[in-house]
C-alpha angles and dihedrals in degrees: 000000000000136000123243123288121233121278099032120122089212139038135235088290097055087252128141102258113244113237124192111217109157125052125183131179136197093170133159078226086055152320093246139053095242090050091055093051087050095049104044088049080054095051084220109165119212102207114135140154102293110256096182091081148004102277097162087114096044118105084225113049103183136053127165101269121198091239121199092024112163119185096168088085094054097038111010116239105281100069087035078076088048107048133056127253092247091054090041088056085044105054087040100048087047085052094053093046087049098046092049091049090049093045078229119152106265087188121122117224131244097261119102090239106033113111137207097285103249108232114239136217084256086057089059093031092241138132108262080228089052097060118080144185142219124180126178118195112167096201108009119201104353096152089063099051088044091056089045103053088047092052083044088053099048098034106023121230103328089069093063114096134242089226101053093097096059087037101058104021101115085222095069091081094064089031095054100042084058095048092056101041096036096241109170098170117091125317130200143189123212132191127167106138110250100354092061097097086054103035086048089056095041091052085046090062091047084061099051085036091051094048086244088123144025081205147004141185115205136159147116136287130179137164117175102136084134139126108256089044104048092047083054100048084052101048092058086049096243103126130066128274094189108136096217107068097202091051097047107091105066106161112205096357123142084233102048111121092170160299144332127217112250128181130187142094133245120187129185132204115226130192138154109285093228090057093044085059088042089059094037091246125174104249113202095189141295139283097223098168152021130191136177143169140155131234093212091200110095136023090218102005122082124216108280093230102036104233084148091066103041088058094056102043086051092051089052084047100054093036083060086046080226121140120234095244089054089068107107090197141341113232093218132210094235101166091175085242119133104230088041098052104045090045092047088045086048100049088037086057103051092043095042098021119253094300102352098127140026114268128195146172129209096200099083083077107025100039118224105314096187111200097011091049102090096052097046086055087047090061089039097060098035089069093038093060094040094050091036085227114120105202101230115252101260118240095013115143106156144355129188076193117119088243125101098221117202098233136157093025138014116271120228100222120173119279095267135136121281140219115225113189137199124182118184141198103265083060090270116158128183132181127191123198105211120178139192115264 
């Protein structure tokens, strides 16, 4: 099989070729998508001594915070009070993609109330019916519930809010992308843990592929650097004990004991390609193919051989109609967590071959995002594969893992398509083929 050659409206499968034309960050690595580039080639980590809440009783003290995160441009400061953090990173993440994908001025004036314009289907010249949206959270807004419940607990019922529903229902972030930008076309939630962001941009490219919309902005968003989540995350002996916060994602790396605690939000706008080059759109590079499976074995553990996995990967790789050895690099999970790692190497191994391809994780530098992971490293290895330079996987020393893990500087690879993958609790996997324009 072979992917579609350019100039066709449609792939192998006669279907109308996905083009990404829009990318937006809220990351720990950056607020931009530039920032982020820069941060990930410098293998720089963001993990730093939590500043959200009081952790000095915490057995895990750091987590990689988005820093110098401000909603008020984006939605003024009323509804900053009235919507959770996970769905603030979403709807400004989704702006900034849309505004890239418009070539609208995503500036706020000068004014004290004058907001970041929100671009419109008419920017995109597009039916208000014919833009969708699709939002993964896989939590949703778990700070909020976790305030309420203490002020429950300490007040009784007249200290919940009014506004608690709307504010941790895992649904707000879609809801309210569509309210701001006016789109009228279908809107979905997804959550599938920590395959959401991936799972959210690969159903995106089902709606343009199925002629159920003209565009669509779709990605993760997830903000549970909170108390009660972060106990919990360290009770089951998922997170990082390092004692050193900047050394303590090590993807693949013979030393990881864990993760560490991410937030943030990447979106993604998606249209048919023929209509991208119709409105002279900047068209970063394609999704070619999606892939997901479960394991159905564990509620936390993955398959120990990753069979999982390997049948998503290949899924993604047949729906792109790309051969395995045409994949310049997998942008690999890669959560720095023992039973992850060997299964992903494993399953990396027998799709690719022990060695056979680059691997990387974003992580090291990121921290585990959750629910907005997949779609940060599916902006990640989308620019990866369309400038042919890997950015190297932060704090990895050594593997006795069948991957050859890009570590110490970035690789220069040939411009070729790339296989992100994102693997969940549930046993959900998900792989995305994205190539270069």
């Amino acid at each position: 099989m072979t992917a579609a050659v350019a100039g066709d409206a449609t792939d192998h499968r006669g279907r109308p070729r996905v083009a990404v034309t829009g990318l937006g960050v809220k990351t720990p690595a950056g607020l931009t998508v530039d920032e982020l580039w820069d941060t990930l080639l410098a293998a720089r980590p963001a993990a730093g001594p939590i500043t959200l809440y009081d952790a000095s009783e915490h057995s895990v003290g750091f987590a990689c915070e988005v820093r110098d995160f401000d909603p008020v441009p984006y939605v003024g400061p009323k509804e900053v009070r009235r919507t959770d953090r996970a769905a603030l990173l979403a709807v400004a993440a989704a702006t900034d993609a849309l505004t890239d994908a418009t070539g609208t001025n995503g500036t706020a004036g000068t004014a004290p109330d004058q907001l970041v314009p929100a671009p419109s289907p008419d920017d995109l010249g597009a039916d208000p019916l014919r833009c969708a949206v699709v939002a993964g959270s896989g939590i949703g807004g778990i700070r909020t519930l976790e305030d309420q419940i203490v002020g429950y607990a300490e007040k009784g019922p007249s200290r919940v809010g009014p506004f608690l529903v709307p504010m941790m229902m895992p649904n707000a972030a879609a809801a309210l992308v569509a309210i701001r930008h006016g789109f009228t076309g279908p809107n979905l939630a997804v959550a599938t843990a920590c395959a959401t962001g991936a799972n959210a941009i690969g159903e995106g490219a089902r709606l343009v592929r199925d002629g159920m919309a003209d565009v669509v902005v779709c990605g993760g968003t997830e903000a549970c650097v909170s108390p009660v989540a972060m106990a919990a995350f360290a009770r089951m002996g998922a997170l990082s004990k390092n004692p050193d916060p900047s050394a303590a994602s090590r993807p693949f790396d013979d030393d990881r004991d864990g993760f560490v605690m991410g937030e943030g939000a990447a979106f993604v706008v998606l249209e048919p390609y023929e209509r991208a080059v119709a409105r002279d759109a900047h068209i970063y590079g394609e999704l070619l193919g999606y892939g997901m499976t479960c394991d159905a074995h564990h509620i936390t553990a993955p398959l120990d051989d990753g069979s999982g996995a390997v049948a998503a990967i290949e899924m993604a790789l047949a729906d792109a109609g790309v051969a395995a050895g045409a994949i310049g690099h997998v942008n690999a999970h890669g959560t720095s967590t023992p039973h992850n790692d060997d299964a992903e190497a494993a399953a990396i191994a027998k799709v690719f071959g022990p060695g056979a391809v680059p691997v990387t994780s974003t992580k090291g530098v990121t921290g585990h995002l959750i629910g907005a992971a997949g779609a940060v490293e599916a902006v990640a290895a989308l620019l990866a594969a369309a400038r042919g330079l890997v950015p190297p996987t932060a704090n990895h020393r050594h593997t006795a893992l069948p991957v050859d893990v890009v570590a110490g500087e970035p690789r220069a690879v040939d411009v070729a398509p790339a296989v992100s993958t994102s693997f969940a609790f549930g046993g959900h996997n998900a792989a995305l083929v994205l190539g270069p324009a």
